[in-house]
C-alpha positions as semicolon CSV with decimal commas, in nm:
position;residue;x (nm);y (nm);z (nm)
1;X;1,959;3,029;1,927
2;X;2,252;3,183;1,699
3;X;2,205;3,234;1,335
4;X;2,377;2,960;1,217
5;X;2,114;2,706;1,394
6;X;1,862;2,891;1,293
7;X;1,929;2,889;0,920
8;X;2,038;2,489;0,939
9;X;1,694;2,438;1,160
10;X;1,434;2,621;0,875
11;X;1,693;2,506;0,573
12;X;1,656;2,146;0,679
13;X;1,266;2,170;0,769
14;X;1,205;2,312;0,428
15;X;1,356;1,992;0,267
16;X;1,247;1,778;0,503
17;X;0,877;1,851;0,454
18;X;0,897;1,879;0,098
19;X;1,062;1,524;0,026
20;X;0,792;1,417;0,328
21;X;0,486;1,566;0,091
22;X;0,591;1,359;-0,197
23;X;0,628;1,066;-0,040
24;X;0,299;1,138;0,083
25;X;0,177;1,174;-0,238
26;X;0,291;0,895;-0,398
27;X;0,194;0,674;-0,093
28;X;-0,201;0,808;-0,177
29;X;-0,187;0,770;-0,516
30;X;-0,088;0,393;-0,483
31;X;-0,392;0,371;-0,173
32;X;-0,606;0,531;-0,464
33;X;-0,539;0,278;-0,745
34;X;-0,601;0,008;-0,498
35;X;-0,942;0,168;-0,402
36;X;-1,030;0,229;-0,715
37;X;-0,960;-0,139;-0,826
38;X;-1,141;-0,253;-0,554
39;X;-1,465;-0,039;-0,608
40;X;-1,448;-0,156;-0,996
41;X;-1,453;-0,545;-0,843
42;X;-1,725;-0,414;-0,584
43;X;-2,021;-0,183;-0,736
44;X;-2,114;-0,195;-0,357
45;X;-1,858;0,016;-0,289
46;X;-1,954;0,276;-0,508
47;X;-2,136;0,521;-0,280
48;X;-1,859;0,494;-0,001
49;X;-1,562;0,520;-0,234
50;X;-1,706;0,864;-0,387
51;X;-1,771;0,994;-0,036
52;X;-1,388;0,870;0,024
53;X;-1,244;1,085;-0,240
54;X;-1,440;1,363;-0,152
55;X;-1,287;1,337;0,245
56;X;-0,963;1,263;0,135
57;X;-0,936;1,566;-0,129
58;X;-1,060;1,830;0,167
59;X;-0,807;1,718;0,348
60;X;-0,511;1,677;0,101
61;X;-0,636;2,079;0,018
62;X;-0,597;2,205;0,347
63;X;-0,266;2,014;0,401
64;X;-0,135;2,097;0,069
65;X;-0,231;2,516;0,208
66;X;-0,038;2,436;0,556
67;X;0,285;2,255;0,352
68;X;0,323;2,507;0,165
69;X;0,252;2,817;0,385
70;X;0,523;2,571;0,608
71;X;0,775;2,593;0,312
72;X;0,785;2,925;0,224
73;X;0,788;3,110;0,570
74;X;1,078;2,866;0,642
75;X;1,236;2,979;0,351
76;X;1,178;3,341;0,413
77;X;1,276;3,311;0,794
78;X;1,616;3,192;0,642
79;X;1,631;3,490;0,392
80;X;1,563;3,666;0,689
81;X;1,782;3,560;0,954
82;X;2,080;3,767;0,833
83;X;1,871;4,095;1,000
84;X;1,779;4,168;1,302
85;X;1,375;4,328;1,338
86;X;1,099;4,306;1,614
87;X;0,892;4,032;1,465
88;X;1,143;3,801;1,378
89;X;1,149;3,508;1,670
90;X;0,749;3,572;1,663
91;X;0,802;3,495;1,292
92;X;0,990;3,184;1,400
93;X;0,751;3,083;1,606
94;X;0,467;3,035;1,374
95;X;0,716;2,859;1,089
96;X;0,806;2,608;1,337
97;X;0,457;2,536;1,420
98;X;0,338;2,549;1,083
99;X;0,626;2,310;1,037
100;X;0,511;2,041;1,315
101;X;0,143;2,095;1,168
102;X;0,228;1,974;0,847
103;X;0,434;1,676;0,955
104;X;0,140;1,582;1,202
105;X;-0,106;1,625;0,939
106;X;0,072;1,462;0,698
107;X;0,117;1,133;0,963
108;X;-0,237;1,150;1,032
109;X;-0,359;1,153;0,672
110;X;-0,145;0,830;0,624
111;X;-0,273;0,666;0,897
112;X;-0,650;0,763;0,792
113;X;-0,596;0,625;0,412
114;X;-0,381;0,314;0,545
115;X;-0,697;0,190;0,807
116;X;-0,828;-0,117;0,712
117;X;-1,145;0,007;0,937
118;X;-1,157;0,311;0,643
119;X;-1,476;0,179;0,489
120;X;-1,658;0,048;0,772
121;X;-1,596;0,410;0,923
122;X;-1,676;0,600;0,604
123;X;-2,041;0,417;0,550
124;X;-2,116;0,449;0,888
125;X;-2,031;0,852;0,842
126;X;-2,232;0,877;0,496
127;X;-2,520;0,741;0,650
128;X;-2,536;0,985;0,943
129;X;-2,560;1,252;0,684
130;X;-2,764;1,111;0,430
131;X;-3,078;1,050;0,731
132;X;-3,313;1,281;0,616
133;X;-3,262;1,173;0,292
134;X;-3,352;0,820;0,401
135;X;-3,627;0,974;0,593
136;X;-3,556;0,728;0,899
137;X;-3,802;0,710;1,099
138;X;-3,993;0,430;1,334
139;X;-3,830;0,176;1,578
140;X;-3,529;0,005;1,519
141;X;-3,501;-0,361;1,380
142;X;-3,224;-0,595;1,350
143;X;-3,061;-0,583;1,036
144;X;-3,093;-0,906;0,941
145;X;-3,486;-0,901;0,874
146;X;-3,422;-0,624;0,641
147;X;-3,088;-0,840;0,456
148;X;-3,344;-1,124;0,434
149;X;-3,622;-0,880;0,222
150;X;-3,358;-0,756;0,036
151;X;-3,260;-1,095;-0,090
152;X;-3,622;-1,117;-0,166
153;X;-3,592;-0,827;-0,371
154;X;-3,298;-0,888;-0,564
155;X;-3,461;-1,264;-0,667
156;X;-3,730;-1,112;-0,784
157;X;-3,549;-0,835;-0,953
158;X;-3,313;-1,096;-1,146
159;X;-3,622;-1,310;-1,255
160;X;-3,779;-1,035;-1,430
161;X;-3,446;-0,956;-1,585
162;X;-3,437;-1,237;-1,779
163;X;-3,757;-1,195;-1,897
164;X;-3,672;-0,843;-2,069
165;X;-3,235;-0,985;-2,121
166;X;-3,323;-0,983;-2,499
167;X;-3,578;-0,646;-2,540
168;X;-3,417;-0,362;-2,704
169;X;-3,262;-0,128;-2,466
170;X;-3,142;-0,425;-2,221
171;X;-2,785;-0,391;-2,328
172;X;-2,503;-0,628;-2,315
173;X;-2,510;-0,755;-1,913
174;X;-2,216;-0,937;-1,687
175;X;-2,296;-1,314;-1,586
176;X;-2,380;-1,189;-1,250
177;X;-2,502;-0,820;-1,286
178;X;-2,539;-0,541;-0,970
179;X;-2,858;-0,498;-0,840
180;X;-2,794;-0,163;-0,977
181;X;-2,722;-0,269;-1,346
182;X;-3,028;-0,487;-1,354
183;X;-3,279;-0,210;-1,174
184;X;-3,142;0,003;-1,475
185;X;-3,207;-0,217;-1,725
186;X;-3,583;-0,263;-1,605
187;X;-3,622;0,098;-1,626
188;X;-3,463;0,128;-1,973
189;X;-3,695;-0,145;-2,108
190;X;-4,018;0,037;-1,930
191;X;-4,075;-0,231;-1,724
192;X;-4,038;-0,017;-1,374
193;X;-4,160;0,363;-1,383
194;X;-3,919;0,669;-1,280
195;X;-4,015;0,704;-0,938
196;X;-3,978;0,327;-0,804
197;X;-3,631;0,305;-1,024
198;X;-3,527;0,611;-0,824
199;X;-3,706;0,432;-0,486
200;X;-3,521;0,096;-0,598
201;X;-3,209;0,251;-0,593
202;X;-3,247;0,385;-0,238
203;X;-3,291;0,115;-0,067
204;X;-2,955;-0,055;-0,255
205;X;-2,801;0,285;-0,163
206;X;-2,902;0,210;0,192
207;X;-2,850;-0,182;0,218
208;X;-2,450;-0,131;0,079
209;X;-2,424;0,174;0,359
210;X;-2,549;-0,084;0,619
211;X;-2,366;-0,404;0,483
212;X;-2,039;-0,219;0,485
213;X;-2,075;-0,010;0,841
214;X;-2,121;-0,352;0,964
215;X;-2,495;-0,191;1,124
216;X;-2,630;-0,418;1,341
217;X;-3,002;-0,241;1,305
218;X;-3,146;-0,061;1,103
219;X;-3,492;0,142;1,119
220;X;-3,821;0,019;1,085
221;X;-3,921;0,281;0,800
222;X;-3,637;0,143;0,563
223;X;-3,762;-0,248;0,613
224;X;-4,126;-0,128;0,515
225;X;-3,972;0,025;0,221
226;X;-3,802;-0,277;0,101
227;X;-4,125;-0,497;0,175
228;X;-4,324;-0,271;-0,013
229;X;-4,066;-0,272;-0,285
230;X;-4,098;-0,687;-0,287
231;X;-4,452;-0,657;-0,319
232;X;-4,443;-0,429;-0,598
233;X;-4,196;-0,617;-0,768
234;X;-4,405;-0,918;-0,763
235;X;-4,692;-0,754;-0,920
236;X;-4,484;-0,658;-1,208
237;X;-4,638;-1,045;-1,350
C-alpha cells in the first residue's frame, strides 16, 4: 500500500469514527430520556432500569477506551507514515483493527439499547444474579399462583393504607400509589416492623423481575414467602 493510501485510509478512519461516536452518543442519550421517562411512569421498572444503566455505562467505558485508543494510533500512524521503521505495518495492523473494533462495538451497542426485548432480557439477567439473594430454593411453580398471592398482598396492603392515609408521617400519596410507596408509608407510621418492610420489599423486588422477564415459573420458596407475607398482613387487624 503506498503512502498516500495509507495516510487517506487512517485520516479518513479517524473522522469517520469520531463523527460515528457522537452520533452514538447522542442516539443513547435520546434511548436514555425515553427510559428514564418510562421508569418515572413505571416504578416497576425501577430495579431493571438501574441494572440497565449500570450495563450500558461498562460498556460505553470500554468502548469509549477502544475509540479512542482507535483515534489516536490512527492519527499517529499518519504522523508516522512519512518514515520508514520495523514496526510500522505491525503498527498498522493493530490501528486498523482497533478501528473495525470500535465500529463493531459501536453497531452492537446500538442494537443492544434499540431492542425492544432490552427489558425482558435485562430482568431475566438481574434475577440470575440476585438468586442467592432470593435464597431460591424448593420446586418450581407456575407463576401465576404466586401473581394471584401477590394480588392478595397488595389488597391487603392498600386497605391498611387507608387506615393510617391521615397519621403523621403518611405523607402526601398519588391516587394509585406503588406497592412500594404504600409498604413505606406503613413502615413510617410503625404499622410494619424493619425486618418485614425490608421482607415486603423483596418479594415486590422479585414479582417486577418475574412480571417483566415474562417468567413462566417461579420457585416454590418465593410463593411461601408471599403467603406468609398475606398472612401476616392480615393479622396486622
Amino acid at each position: 500500500m503506498s503512502s498516500d493510501h495509507i495516510y487517506w485510509l487512517f485520516s479518513a478512519a479517524a473522522q469517520s469514527i469520531a463523527a460515528f461516536v457522537a452520533f452514538l452518543l447522542t442516539g443513547y442519550a435520546l434511548v436514555y430520556t425515553l427510559m428514564e421517562s418510562a421508569r418515572q411512569r413505571d416504578e416497576t421498572l425501577e430495579d431493571i432500569h438501574a441494572a440497565m444503566q449500570q450495563s450500558y455505562h461498562s460498556r460505553l467505558r470500554v468502548l469509549a477506551w477502544i475509540t479512542g485508543a482507535a483515534i489516536v494510533l490512527s492519527l499517529l500512524s499518519i504522523f508516522l507514515n512519512r518514515w520508514r521503521f520495523p514496526g510500522k505495518t505491525p503498527l498498522m495492523v493493530v490501528t486498523a483493527l482497533l478501528d473495525l473494533t470500535a465500529i463493531a462495538g459501536g453497531l452492537g451497542f446500538v442494537i443492544s439499547i434499540v431492542n425492544p426485548a432490552k427489558y425482558q432480557r435485562a430482568a431475566i439477567g438481574v434475577l440470575q444474579q440476585k438468586k442467592a439473594q432470593f435464597k431460591l430454593t424448593g420446586a418450581i411453580t407456575p407463576a401465576h399462583e404466586f401473581f394471584t398471592e401477590f394480588v392478595k398482598l397488595e389488597d391487603l396492603v392498600r386497605q391498611h393504607l387507608r387506615i393510617v392515609a391521615d397519621l403523621p408521617g403518611a405523607g402526601r400519596l398519588r391516587n394509585l400509589p406503588s406497592f412500594r410507596e404504600m409498604v413505606d408509608v406503613l413502615r413510617r407510621t410503625g404499622v410494619i416492623d424493619e425486618e418485614f418492610h425490608e421482607e415486603l420489599m423483596r418479594i415486590n423486588e422479585y414479582r417486577n423481575l418475574v412480571f417483566h422477564g415474562h417468567v413462566d415459573d417461579v420457585h416454590q420458596s418465593m410463593l411461601q414467602r408471599v403467603r406468609m407475607a398475606v398472612q401476616k398482613v392480615e393479622k396486622l387487624g
